[in-house]
N, C-alpha and C positions, 0 to 999 in steps of 0.2 A: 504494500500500500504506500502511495508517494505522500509527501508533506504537502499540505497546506501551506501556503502563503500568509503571514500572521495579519499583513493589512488586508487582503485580502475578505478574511475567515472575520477581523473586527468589522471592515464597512458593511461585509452581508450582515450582521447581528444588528449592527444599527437601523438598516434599513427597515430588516423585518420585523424590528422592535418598532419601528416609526409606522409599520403595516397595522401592527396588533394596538396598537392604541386607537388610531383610525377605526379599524373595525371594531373596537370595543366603545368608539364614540358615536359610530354610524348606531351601532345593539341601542345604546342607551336611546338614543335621539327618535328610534323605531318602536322601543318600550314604550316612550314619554308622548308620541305620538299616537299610538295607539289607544293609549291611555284617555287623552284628551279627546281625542273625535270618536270615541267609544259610544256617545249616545247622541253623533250627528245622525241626521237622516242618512246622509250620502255616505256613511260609511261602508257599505256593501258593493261601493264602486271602487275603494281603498283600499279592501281585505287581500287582494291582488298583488297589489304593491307594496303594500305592507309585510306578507307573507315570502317574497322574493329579496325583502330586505334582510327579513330575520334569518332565511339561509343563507345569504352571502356573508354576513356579518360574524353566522355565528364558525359557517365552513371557512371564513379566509382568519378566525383566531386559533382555532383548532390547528390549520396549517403552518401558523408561523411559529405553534409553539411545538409542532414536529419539526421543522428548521432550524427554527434554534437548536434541541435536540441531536439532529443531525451532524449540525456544524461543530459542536463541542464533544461530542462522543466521537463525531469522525464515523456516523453509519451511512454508508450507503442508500440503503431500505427508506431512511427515513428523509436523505434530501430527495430521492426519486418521487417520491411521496407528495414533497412538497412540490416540484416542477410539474409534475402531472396535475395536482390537485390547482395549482397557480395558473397555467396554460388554459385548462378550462374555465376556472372562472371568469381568465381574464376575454377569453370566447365568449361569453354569455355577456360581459358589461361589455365588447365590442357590437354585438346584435341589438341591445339595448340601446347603444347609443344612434345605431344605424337606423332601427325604426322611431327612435324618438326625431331625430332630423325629418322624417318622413314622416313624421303625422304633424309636424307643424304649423300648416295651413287647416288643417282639418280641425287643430288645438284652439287657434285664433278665432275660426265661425264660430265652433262649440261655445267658446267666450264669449262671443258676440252675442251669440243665441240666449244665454243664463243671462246675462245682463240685460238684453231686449225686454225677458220675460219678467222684469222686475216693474213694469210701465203698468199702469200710471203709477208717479212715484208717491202720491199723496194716497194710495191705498197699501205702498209699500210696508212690513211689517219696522217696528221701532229697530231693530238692530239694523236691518237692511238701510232705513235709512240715516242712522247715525255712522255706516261706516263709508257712505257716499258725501257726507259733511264732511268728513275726513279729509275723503279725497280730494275733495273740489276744495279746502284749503289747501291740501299738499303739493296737488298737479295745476292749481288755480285756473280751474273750467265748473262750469255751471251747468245742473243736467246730467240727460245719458244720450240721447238721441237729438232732439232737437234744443239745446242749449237750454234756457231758462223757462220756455215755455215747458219742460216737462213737469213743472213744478205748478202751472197754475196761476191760480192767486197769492200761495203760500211759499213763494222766494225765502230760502232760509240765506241767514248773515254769511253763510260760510260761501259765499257766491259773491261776497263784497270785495272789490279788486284794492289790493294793499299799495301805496305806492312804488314800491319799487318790483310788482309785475312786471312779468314780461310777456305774456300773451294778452291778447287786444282784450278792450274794455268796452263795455257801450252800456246806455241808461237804462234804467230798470223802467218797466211802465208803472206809468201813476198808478197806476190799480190795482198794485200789488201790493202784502202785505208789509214790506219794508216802508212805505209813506203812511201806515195808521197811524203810528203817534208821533209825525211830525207836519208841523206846520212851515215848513221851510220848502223853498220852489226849485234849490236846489237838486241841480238832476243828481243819482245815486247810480254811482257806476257800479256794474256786477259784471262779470266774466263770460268772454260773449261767445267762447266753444264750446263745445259739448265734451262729456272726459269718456264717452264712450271710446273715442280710440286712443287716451292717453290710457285709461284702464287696462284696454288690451296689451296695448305694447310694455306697459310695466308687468305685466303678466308674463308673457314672453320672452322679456329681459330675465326673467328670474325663471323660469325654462332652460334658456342659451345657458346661462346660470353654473344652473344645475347641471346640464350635459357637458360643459365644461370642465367642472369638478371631478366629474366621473371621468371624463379622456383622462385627466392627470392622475386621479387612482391608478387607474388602468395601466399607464405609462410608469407609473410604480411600480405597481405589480409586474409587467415588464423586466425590469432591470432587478428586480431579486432574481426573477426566472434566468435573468442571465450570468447573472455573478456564480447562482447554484448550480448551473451546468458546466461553469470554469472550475467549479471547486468540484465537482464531480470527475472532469477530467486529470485535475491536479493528483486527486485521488486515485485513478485509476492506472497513474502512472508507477513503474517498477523505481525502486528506489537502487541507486548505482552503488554498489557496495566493491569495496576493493579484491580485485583479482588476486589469489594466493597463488604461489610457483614457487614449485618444490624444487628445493636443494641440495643433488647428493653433497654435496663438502659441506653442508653447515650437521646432516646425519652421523658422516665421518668423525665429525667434529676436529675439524683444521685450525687447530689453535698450537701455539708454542708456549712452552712453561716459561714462565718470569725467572730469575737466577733467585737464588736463599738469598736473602737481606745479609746474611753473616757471612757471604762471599766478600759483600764491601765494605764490612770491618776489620 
């Protein structure tokens, strides 16, 4: 069996130890998720991805801590283990990423669609519309579909343009509920887009996001695959041990006596 490389043998321990904390933050983040959309409606469209999280998370800690194993016993068995068990996973988050790219447009109507379905907003339930005030302070747009008219008569303040906005402004009509308690003729500027497709594209941004995050998992997961297959090879190398050659004179034993000491006194 050949030696190992000592940097070598430390950077793969690092990385994989940089693997298993990952995946033991993805387990937590998929427990605490779970957890919490446990009594959504929509969680039955979750249980999916949810369920594809807690194998990857729990197979890629299982595997680095056969790698590690591996790399400090120096078995065999158990880095093959880990490159087979690595290579596949890392198959499966490249398929994942592949069809996430591809349903992208299809992700964006669906969003379009859940948000359309929230109209009229004045029949919208309390949380739905306390988290579209949010937004229309954050993204500074009024509205989902048709800017300030999806609202009515009842213009909530979170539509009121700050001054240092930067998408366009234009006057609220008089007949809205923003002029009841004043008496002033001043016009009241409100935010004149709709955040219908600021919504979406912040949705999507945190999609790209995410499928980004995962290439560079992935791209992780990678390079242990390759460091364990150098150390598998390193391994599999004969180790050069010194050639013995046999000597009839040293058998003979070819030596001359030294003279008595008490010759030279």
């Amino acid at each position: 069996m050949g030696k190992v490389n000592a940097c070598l043998k430390r950077s793969y321990i690092i990385v994989i130890s940089l693997i298993a904390i990952i995946s033991a933050l993805l387990l937590a983040a998929t427990l605490f998720s779970h957890g919490y959309f446990h009594e959504d409606e929509e969680i039955e469209k979750m249980l999916a991805g949810l369920h594809a999280m807690y194998i990857i998370s729990i197979i890629t800690l299982v595997l680095t801590i056969v790698g590690v194993y591996g790399a400090c016993k120096g078995k065999k068995w158990a880095l093959i283990l880990f490159v087979v068990g690595m290579i596949l996973s890392s198959l499966f988050m490249i398929a994942c990423e592949i069809q996430g790219l591809a349903v992208r447009p299809e992700e964006a109507e669906e969003l379009k669609r859940q948000y359309l379905n929230m109209l009229p907003l004045n029949n919208a339930s309390e949380i739905l519309i306390d988290s579209i005030k949010d937004a229309q302070m954050d993204l500074q747009c009024c509205g989902l579909d048709e800017g300030y008219l999806d609202w009515g008569y009842n213009i909530p303040e979170s539509c009121l343009c700050i001054e240092e906005s930067t998408n366009p402004c234009v006057a609220a009509p008089r007949d809205s509920s923003l002029f009841a308690h004043t008496t002033d003729y001043q016009p009241v500027m409100i935010y004149k887009e709709p955040c219908l497709t600021y919504l979406v594209e912040h949705e999507m941004m945190a999609i790209n996001a995410a499928l980004g995050a995962m290439l560079g998992i992935t791209l992780f997961w990678i390079l242990s695959v390759v460091m364990c297959v150098v150390i598998l090879c390193q391994l599999s190398q004969k180790e050069d041990t010194p050639i013995v050659v046999y000597s009839p004179e040293a058998k003979a034993g070819n030596y001359t006596h030294l003279a008595d000491a008490a010759d030279y006194t």
